[in-house]
N, C-alpha and C positions, 0 to 999 in steps of 0.2 A: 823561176816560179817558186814562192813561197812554199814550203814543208811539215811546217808544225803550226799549230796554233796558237802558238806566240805571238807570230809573224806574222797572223791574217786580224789577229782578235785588235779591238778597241780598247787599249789601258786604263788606266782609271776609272775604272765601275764603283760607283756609288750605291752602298746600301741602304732602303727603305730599315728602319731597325724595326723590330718584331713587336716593339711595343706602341711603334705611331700608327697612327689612324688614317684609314683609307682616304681620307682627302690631304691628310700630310703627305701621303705617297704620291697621290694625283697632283697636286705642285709639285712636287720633287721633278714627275714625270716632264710634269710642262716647261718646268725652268731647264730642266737638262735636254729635252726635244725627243725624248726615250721612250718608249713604247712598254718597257716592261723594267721591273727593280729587281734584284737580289734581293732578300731578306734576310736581314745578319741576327744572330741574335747578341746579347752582351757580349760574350764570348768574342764576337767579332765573325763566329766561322756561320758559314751558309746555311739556312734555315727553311730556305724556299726560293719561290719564283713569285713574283706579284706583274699582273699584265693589264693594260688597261680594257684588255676585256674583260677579264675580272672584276675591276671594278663596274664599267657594266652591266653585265650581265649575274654577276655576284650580291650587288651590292644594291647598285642604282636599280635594275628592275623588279631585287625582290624587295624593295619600298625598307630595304636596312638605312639608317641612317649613317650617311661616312663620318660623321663626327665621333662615333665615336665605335664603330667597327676600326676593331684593331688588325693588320696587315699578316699575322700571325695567324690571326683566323679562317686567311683562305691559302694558307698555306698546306693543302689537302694532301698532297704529295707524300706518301712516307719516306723518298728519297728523291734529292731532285737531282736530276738529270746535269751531267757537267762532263765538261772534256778538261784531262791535261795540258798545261803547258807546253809538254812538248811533243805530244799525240798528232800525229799527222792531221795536214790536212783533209785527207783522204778519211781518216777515221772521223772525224769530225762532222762531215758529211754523209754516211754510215748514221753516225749515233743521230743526226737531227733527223734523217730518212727514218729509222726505225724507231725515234718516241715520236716522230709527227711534229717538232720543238723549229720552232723558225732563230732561236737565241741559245745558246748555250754560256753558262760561265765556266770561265777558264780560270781551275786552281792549279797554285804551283806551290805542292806540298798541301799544307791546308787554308792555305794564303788565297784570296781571291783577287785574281792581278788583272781581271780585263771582261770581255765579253764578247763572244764570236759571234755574227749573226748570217741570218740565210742571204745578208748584202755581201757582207763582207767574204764570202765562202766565192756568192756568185763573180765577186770581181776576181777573183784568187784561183779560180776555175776553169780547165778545157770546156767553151761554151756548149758541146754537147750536153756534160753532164748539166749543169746549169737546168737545165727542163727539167731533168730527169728528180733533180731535188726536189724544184718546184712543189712537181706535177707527186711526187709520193708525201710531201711533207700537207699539201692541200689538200688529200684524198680524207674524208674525214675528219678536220681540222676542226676541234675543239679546244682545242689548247691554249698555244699562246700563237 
């Protein structure tokens, strides 16, 4: 059974940059089949979380136009939420339970190497817990 989140996460996580606009993101989303983007800034280092509820619920239903809403914008968070590279899977599981986060990204140092998600935890997982994620990560689920 996998141990750290290295070993569970998806590599190559592609960042939305801080200065494209929410429908560059939303292709990005579609071309990659991804649910949600990092947001890097120049720097390269992590800036936020961008979801397509977000766009959504952010963008599309408050009548903002995504051409030219920049992705930085709904970047609300003043820290966004990430697990180590080589933080347990157990803790990983932990941190998505208690921000309610169905994604996490995975840094190794300040590097952004991958992306954990509440799939990839569940396959990587004694099927008990499995619910137990679920059922606290949906309790209130406004996020991503």
């Amino acid at each position: 059974m996998p141990r750290t989140a290295r070993e569970v996460m998806t590599g190559g996580a592609e960042c939305a940059q801080h200065d494209d606009t929410i429908t560059d993101a939303a292709r990005k989303m579609r071309d990659l089949g991804v649910g949600a983007l990092p947001i890097c800034g120049e720097d390269n280092r992590l800036k936020g979380m961008i979801t397509d509820r977000d766009v959504a619920v952010k963008v599309v239903a408050e009548g903002k136009d995504p051409n030219t809403v920049k992705v930085i914008d709904l970047a609300d968070q003043p820290e966004v939420v990430t697990i180590g590279a080589d933080d347990s899977v157990e803790e990983a599981l932990q941190t998505m339970a208690k921000y309610k986060v169905r994604r996490l990204p995975v840094i190794d140092g300040h590097d952004l190497i991958g992306m954990v998600s509440q799939a990839d935890i569940a396959r990587n997982i004694e099927d008990d817990k499995v619910g137990d994620l679920v059922q606290t990560i949906s309790q209130g689920d406004d996020n991503n």
